[in-house]
N, CA, C and O atoms as CSV, one atom per row, in Angstrom:
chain,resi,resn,atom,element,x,y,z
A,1,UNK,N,N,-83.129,106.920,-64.783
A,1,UNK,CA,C,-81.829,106.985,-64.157
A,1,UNK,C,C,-81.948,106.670,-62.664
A,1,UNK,O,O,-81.003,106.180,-62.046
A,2,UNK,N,N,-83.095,106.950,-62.106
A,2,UNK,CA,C,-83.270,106.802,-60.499
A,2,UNK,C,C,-83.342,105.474,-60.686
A,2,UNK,O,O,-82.611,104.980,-59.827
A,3,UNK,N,N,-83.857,104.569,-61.386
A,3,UNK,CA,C,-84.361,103.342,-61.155
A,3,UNK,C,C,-83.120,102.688,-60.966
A,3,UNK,O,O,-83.036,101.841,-60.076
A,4,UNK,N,N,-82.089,102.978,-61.716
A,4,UNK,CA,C,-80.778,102.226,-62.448
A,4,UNK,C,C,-80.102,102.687,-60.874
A,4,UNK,O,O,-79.753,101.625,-60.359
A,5,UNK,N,N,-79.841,103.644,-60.087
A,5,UNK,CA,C,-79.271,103.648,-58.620
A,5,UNK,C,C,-80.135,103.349,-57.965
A,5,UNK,O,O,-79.676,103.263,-56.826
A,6,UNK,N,N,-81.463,103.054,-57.959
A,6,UNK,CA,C,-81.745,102.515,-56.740
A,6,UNK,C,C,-81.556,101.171,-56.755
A,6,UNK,O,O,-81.597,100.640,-55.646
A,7,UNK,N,N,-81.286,100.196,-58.050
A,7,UNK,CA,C,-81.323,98.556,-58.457
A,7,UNK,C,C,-79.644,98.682,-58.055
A,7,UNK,O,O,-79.149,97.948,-57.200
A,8,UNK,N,N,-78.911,99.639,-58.741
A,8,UNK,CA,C,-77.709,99.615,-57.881
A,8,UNK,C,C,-77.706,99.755,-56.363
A,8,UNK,O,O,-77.447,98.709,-55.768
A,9,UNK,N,N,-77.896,100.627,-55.757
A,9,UNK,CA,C,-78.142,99.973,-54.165
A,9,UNK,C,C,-78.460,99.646,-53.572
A,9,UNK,O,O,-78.126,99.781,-52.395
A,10,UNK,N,N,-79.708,98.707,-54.202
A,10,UNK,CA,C,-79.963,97.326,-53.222
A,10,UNK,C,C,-79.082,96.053,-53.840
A,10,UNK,O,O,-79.125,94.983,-53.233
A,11,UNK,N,N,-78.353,96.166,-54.943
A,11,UNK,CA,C,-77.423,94.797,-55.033
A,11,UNK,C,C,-76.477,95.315,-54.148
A,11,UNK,O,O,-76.471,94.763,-53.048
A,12,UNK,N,N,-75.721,96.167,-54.307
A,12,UNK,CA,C,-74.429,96.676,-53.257
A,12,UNK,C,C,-74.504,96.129,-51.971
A,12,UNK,O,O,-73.658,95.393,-51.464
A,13,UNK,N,N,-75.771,96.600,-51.351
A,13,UNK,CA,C,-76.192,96.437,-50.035
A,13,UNK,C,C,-76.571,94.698,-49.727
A,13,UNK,O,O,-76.690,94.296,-48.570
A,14,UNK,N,N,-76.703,93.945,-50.704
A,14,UNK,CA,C,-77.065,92.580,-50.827
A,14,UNK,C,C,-75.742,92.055,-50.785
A,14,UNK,O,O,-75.434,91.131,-50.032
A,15,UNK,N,N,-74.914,92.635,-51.600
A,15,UNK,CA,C,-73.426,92.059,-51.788
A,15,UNK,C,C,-73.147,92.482,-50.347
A,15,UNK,O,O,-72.976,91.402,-49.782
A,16,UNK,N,N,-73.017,93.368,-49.510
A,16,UNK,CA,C,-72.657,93.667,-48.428
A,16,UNK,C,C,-72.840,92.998,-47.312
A,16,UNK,O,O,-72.123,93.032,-46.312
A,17,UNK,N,N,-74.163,92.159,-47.546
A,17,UNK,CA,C,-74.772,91.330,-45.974
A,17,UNK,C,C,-74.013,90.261,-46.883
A,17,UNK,O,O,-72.791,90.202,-46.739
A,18,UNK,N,N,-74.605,89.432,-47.784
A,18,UNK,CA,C,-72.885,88.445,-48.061
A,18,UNK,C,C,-71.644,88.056,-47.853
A,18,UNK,O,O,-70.918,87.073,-47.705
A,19,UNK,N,N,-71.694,89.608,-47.917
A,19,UNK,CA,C,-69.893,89.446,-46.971
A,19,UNK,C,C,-69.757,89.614,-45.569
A,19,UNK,O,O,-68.873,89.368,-44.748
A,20,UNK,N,N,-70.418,89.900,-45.551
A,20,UNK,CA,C,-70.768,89.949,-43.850
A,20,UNK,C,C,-71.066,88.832,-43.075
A,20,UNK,O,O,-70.819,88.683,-41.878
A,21,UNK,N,N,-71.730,87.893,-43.997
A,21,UNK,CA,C,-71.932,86.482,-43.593
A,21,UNK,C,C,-71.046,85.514,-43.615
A,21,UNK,O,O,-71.097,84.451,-42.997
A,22,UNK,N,N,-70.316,85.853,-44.260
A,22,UNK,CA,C,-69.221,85.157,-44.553
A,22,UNK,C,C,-67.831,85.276,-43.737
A,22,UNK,O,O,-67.522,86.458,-43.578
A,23,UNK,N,N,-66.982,84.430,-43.220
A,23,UNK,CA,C,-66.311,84.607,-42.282
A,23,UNK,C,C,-65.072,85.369,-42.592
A,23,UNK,O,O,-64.880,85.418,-43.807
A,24,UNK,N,N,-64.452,85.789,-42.105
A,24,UNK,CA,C,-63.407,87.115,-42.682
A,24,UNK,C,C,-61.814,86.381,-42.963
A,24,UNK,O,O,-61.640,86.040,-41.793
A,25,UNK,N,N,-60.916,86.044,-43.468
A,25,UNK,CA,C,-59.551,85.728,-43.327
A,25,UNK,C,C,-58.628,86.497,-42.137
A,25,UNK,O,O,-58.028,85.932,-41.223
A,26,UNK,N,N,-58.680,87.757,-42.377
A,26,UNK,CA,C,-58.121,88.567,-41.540
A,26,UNK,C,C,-59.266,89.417,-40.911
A,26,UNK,O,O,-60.096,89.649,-41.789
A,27,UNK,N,N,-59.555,89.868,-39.931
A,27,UNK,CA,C,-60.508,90.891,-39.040
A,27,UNK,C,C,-60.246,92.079,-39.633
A,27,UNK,O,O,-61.245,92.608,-40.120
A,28,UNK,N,N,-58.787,92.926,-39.801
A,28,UNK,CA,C,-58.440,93.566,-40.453
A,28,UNK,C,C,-59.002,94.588,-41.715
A,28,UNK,O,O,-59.371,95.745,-41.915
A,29,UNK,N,N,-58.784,93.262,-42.422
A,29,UNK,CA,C,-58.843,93.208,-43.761
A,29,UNK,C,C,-60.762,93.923,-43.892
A,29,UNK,O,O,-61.189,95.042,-44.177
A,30,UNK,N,N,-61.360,92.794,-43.572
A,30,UNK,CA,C,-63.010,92.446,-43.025
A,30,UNK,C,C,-63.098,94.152,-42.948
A,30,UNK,O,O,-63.785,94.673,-43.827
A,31,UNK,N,N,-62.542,94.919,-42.099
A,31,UNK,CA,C,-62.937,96.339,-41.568
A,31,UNK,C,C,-62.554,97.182,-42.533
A,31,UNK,O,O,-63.537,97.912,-42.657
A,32,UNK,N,N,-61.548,97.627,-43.476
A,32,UNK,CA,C,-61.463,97.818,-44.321
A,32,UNK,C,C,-62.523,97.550,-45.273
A,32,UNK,O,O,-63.252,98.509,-45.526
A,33,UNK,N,N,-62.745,96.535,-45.811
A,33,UNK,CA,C,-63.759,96.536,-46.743
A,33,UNK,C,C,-65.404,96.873,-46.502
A,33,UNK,O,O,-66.429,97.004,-47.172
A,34,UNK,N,N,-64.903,96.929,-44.917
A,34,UNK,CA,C,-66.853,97.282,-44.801
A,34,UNK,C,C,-66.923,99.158,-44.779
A,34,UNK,O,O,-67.982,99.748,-44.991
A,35,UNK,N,N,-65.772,99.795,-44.523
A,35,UNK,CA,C,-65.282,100.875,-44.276
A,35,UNK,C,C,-65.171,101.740,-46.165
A,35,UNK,O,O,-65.568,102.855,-46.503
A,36,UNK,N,N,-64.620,100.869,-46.839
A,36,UNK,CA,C,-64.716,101.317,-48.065
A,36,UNK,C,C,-66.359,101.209,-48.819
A,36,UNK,O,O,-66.918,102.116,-49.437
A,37,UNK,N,N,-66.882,99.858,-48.555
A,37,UNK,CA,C,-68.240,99.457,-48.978
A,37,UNK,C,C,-69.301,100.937,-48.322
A,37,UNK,O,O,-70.025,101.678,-48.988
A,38,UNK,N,N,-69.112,100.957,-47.265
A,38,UNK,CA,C,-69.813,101.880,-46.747
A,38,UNK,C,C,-69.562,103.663,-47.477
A,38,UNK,O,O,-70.458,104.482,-47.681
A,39,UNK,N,N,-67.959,103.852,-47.757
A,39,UNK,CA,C,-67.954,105.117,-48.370
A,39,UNK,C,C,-68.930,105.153,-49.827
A,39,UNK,O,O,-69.634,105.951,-50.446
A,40,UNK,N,N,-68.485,103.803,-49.909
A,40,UNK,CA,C,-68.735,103.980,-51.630
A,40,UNK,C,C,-70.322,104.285,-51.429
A,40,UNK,O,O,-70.726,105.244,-52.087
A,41,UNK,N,N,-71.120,103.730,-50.757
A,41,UNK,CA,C,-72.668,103.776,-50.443
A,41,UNK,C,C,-73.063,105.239,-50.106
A,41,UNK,O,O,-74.230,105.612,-50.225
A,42,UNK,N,N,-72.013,106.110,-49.659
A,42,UNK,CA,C,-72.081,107.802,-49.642
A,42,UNK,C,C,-72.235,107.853,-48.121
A,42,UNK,O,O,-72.710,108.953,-47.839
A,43,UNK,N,N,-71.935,106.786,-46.534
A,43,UNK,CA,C,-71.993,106.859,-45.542
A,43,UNK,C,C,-70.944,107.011,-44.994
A,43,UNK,O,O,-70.130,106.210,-45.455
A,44,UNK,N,N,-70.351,107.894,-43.915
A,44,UNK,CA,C,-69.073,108.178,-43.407
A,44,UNK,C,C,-68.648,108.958,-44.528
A,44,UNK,O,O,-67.673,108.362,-44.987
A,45,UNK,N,N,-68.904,110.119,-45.295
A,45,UNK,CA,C,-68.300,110.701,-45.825
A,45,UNK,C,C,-67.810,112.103,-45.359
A,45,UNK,O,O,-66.948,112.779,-45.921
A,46,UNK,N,N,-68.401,112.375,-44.402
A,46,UNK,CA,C,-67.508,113.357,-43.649
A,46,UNK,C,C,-66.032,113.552,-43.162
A,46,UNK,O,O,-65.366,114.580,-43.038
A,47,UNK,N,N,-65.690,112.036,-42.890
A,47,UNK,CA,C,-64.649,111.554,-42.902
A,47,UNK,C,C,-63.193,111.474,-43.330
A,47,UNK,O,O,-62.136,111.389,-42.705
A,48,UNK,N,N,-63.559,111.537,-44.800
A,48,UNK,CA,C,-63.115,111.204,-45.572
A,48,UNK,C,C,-61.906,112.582,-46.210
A,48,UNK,O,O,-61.491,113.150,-45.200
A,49,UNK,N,N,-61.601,112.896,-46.829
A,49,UNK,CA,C,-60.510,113.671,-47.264
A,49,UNK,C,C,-60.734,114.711,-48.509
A,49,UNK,O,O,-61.126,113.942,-49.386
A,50,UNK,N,N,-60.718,115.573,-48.891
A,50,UNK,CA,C,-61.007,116.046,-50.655
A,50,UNK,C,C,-60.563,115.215,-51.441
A,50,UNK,O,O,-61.299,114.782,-52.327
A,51,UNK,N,N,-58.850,114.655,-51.280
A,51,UNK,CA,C,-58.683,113.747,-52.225
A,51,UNK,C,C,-59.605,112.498,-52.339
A,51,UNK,O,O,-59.890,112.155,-53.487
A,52,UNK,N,N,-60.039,111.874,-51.453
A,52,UNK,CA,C,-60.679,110.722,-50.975
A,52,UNK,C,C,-61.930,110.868,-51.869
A,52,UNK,O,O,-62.306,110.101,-52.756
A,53,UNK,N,N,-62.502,112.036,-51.439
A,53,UNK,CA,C,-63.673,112.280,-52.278
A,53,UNK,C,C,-63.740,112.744,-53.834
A,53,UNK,O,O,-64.884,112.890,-54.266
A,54,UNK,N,N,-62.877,112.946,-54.562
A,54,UNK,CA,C,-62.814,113.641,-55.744
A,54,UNK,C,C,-62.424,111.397,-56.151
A,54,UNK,O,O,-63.237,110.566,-56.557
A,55,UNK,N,N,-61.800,111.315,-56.004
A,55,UNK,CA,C,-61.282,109.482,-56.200
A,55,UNK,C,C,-62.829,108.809,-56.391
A,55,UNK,O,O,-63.327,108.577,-57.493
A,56,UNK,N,N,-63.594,108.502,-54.867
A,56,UNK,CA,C,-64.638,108.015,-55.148
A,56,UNK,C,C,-65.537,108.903,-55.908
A,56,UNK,O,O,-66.536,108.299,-56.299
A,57,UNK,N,N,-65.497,110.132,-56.234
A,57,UNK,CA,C,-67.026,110.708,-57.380
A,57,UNK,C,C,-66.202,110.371,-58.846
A,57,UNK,O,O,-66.916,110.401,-59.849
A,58,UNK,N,N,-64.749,110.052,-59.044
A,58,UNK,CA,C,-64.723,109.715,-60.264
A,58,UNK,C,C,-64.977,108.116,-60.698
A,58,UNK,O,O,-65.178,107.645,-61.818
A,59,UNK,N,N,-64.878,107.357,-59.188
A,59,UNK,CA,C,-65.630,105.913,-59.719
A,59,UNK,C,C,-66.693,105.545,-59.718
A,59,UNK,O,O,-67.040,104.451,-60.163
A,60,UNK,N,N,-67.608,106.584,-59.098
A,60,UNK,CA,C,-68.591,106.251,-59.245
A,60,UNK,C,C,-69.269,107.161,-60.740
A,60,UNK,O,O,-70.338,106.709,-61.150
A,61,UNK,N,N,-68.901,107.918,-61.222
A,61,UNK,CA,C,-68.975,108.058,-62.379
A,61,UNK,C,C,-68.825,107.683,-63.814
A,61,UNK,O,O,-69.458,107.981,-64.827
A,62,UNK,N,N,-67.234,106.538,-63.455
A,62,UNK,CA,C,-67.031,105.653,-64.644
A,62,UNK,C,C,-68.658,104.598,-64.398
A,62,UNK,O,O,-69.494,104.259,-65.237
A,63,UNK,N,N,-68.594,104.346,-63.013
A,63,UNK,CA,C,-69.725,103.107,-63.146
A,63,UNK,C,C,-70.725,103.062,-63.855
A,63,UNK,O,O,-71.033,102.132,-64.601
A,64,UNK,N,N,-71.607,104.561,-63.591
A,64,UNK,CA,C,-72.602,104.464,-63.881
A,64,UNK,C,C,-72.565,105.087,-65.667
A,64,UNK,O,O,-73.534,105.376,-66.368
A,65,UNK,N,N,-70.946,105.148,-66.050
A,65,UNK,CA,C,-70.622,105.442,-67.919
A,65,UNK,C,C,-70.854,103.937,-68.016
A,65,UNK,O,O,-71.498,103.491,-68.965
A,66,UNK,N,N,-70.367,103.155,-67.094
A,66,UNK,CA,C,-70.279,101.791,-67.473
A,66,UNK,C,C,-71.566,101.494,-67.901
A,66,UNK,O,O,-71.806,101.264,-69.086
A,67,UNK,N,N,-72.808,101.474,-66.627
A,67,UNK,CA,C,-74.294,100.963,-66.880
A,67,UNK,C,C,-74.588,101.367,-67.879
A,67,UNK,O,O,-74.923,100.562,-68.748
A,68,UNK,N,N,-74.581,102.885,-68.182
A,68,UNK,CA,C,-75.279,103.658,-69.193
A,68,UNK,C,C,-74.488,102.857,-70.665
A,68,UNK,O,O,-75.201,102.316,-71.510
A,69,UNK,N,N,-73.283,102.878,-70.769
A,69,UNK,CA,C,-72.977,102.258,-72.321
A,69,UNK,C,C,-73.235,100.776,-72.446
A,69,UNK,O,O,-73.189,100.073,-73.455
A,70,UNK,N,N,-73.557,100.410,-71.012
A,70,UNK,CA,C,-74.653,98.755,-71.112
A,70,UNK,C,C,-75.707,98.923,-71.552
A,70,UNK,O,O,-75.970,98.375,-72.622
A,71,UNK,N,N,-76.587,99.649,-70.965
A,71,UNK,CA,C,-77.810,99.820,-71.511
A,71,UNK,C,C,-78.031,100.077,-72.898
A,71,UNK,O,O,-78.732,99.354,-73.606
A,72,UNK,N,N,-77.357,101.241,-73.344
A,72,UNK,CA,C,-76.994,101.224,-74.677
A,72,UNK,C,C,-76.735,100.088,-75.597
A,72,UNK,O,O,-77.271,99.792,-76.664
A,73,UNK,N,N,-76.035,99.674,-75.102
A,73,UNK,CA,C,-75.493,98.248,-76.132
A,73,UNK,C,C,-77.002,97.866,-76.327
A,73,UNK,O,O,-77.551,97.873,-77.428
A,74,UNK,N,N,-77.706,97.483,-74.980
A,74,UNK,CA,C,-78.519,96.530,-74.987
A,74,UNK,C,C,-80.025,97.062,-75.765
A,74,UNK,O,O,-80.861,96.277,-76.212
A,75,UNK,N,N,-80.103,98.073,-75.792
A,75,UNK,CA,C,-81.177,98.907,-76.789
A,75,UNK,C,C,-81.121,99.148,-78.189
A,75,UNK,O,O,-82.133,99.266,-78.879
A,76,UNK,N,N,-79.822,99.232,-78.672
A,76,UNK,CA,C,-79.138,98.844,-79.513
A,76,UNK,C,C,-79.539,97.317,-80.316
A,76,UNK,O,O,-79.824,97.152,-81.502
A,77,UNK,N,N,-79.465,96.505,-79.439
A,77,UNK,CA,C,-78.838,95.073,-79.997
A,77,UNK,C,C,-80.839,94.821,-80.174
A,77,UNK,O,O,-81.286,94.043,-81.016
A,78,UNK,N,N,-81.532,95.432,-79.460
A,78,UNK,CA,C,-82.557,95.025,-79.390
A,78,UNK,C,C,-83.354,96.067,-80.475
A,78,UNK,O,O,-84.424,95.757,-80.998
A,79,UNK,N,N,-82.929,96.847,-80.626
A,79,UNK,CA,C,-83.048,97.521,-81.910
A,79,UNK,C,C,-83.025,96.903,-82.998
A,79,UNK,O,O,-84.076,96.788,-83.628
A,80,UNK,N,N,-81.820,96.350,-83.487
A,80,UNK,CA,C,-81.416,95.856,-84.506
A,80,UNK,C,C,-82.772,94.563,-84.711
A,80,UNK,O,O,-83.579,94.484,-85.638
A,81,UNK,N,N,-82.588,93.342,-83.056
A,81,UNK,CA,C,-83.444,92.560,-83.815
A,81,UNK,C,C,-84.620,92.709,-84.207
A,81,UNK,O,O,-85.324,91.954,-84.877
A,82,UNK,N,N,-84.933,94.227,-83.549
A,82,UNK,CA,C,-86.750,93.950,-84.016
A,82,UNK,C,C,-86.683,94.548,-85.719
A,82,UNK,O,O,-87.565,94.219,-86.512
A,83,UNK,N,N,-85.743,95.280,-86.052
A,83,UNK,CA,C,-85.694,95.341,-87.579
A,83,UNK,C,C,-85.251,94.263,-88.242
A,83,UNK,O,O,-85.844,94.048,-89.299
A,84,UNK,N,N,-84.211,93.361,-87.890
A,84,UNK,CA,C,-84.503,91.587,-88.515
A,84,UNK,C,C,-86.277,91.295,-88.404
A,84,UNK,O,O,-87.013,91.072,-89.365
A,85,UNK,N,N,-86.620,91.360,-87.184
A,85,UNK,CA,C,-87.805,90.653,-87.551
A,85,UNK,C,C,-88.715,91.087,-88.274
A,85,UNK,O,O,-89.505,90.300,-88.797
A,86,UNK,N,N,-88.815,92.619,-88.488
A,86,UNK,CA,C,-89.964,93.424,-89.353
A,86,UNK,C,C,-89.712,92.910,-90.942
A,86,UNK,O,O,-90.629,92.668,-91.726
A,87,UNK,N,N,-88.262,92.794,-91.250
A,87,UNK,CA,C,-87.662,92.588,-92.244
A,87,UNK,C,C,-88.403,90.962,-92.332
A,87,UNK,O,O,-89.612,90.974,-92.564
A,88,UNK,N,N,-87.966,90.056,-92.219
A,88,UNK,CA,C,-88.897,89.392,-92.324
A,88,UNK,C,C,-90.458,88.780,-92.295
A,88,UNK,O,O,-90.882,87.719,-92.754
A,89,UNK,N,N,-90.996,89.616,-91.737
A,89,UNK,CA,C,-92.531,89.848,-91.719
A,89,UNK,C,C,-92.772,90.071,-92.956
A,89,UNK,O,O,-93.584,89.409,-93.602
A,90,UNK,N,N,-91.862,91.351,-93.577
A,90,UNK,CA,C,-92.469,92.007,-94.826
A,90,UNK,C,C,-92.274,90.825,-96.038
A,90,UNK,O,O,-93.070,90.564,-96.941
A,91,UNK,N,N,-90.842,90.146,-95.737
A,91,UNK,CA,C,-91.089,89.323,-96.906
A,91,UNK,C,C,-91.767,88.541,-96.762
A,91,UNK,O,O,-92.477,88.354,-97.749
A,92,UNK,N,N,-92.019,87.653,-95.628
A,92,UNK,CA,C,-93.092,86.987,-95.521
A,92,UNK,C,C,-94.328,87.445,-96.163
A,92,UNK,O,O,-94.779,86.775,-97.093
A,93,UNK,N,N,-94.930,88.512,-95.774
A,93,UNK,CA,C,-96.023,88.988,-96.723
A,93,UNK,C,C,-96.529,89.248,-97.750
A,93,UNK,O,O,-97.692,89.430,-98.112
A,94,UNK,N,N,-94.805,89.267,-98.600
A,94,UNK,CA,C,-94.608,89.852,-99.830
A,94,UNK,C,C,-94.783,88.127,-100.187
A,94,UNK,O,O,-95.624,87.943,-101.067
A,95,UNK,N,N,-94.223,87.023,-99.726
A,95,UNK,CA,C,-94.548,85.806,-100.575
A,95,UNK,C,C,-96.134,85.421,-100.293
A,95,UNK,O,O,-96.627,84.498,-100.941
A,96,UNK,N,N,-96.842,86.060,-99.425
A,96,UNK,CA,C,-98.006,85.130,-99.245
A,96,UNK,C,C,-99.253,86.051,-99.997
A,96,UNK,O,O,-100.468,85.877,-100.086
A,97,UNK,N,N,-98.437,86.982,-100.428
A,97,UNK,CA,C,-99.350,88.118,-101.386
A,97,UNK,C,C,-99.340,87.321,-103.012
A,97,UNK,O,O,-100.340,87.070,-103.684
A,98,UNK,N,N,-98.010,87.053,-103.345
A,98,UNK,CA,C,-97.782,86.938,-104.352
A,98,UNK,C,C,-98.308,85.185,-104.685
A,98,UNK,O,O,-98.344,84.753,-105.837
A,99,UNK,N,N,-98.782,84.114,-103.150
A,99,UNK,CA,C,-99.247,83.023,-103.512
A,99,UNK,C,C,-100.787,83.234,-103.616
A,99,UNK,O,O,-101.402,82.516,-104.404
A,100,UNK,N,N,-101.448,84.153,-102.889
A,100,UNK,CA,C,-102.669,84.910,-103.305
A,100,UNK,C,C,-103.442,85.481,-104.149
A,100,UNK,O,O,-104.671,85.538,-104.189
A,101,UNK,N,N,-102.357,86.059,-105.077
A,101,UNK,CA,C,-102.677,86.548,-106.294
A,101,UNK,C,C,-101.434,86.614,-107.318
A,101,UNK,O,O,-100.597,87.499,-107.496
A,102,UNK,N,N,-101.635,85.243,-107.980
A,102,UNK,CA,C,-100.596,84.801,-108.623
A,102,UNK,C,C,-100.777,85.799,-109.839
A,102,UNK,O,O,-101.699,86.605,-109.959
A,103,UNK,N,N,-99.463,85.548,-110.939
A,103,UNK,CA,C,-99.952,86.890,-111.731
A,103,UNK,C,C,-100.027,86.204,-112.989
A,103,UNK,O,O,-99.379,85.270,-113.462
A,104,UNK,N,N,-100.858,86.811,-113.359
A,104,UNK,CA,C,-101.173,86.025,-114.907
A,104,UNK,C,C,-100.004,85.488,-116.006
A,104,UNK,O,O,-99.107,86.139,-116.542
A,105,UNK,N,N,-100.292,84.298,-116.118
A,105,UNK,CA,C,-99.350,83.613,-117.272
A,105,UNK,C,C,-100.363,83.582,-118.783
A,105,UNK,O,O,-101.579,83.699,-118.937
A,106,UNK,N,N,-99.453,83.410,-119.569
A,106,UNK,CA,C,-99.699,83.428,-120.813
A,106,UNK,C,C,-100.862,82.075,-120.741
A,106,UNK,O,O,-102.006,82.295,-121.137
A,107,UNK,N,N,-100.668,81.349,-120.468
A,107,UNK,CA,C,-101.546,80.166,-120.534
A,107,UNK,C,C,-102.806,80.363,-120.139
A,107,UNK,O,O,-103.660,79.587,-120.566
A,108,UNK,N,N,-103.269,81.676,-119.047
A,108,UNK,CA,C,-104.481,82.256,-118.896
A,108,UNK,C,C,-105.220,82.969,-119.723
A,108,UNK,O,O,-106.416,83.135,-119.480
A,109,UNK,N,N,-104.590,83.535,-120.893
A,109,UNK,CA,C,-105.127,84.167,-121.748
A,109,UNK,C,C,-106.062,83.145,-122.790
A,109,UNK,O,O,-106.687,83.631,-123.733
């Protein structure tokens, strides 16, 4: 789980110098979003309000329902194929058994 927020905040923080590089439409606007980017990162939260704060701990909670039922999927899906592939191993084995030791026909007797 630590790994999964710390890979989350170094993209955040990557997305952040991005925009930062990038020239602003409004100055405004620009301050605002570095002002929210920054709450969401858990900086300037003193600031901030009870309501303010009960808002951002519930999005940052869907997020990380979000990652977690990603990950899931993805353990899942990778689940499944390695039982396709076992599944085929076995029959595979099961035909190269049965070209190995063919089973007696009447004509052998």
């Amino acid at each position: 789980m630590q790994k999964i927020i710390t890979k989350f905040k170094m993209c955040k923080e990557l997305g952040i110098r991005a925009a930062m590089q990038s020239k602003p439409e409004n100055p405004d606007e620009e301050v605002q979003k570095e002002a929210g980017v920054r709450k969401f990162l858990g900086k300037d939260l003193a600031q901030m309000s009870s309501q303010e704060l009960s808002e951002l701990d519930d999005k940052l909670i869907k997020g990380l329902l979000f990652i977690k039922d990603t990950k899931l999927q993805l353990l899942k899906d990778e689940v499944e194929k390695s039982r396709m592939q076992q599944l085929q191993v076995v029959q595979k084995n099961q035909m190269l058994l049965r070209q190995a030791n063919p089973s007696p026909t009447l004509y052998d007797k």
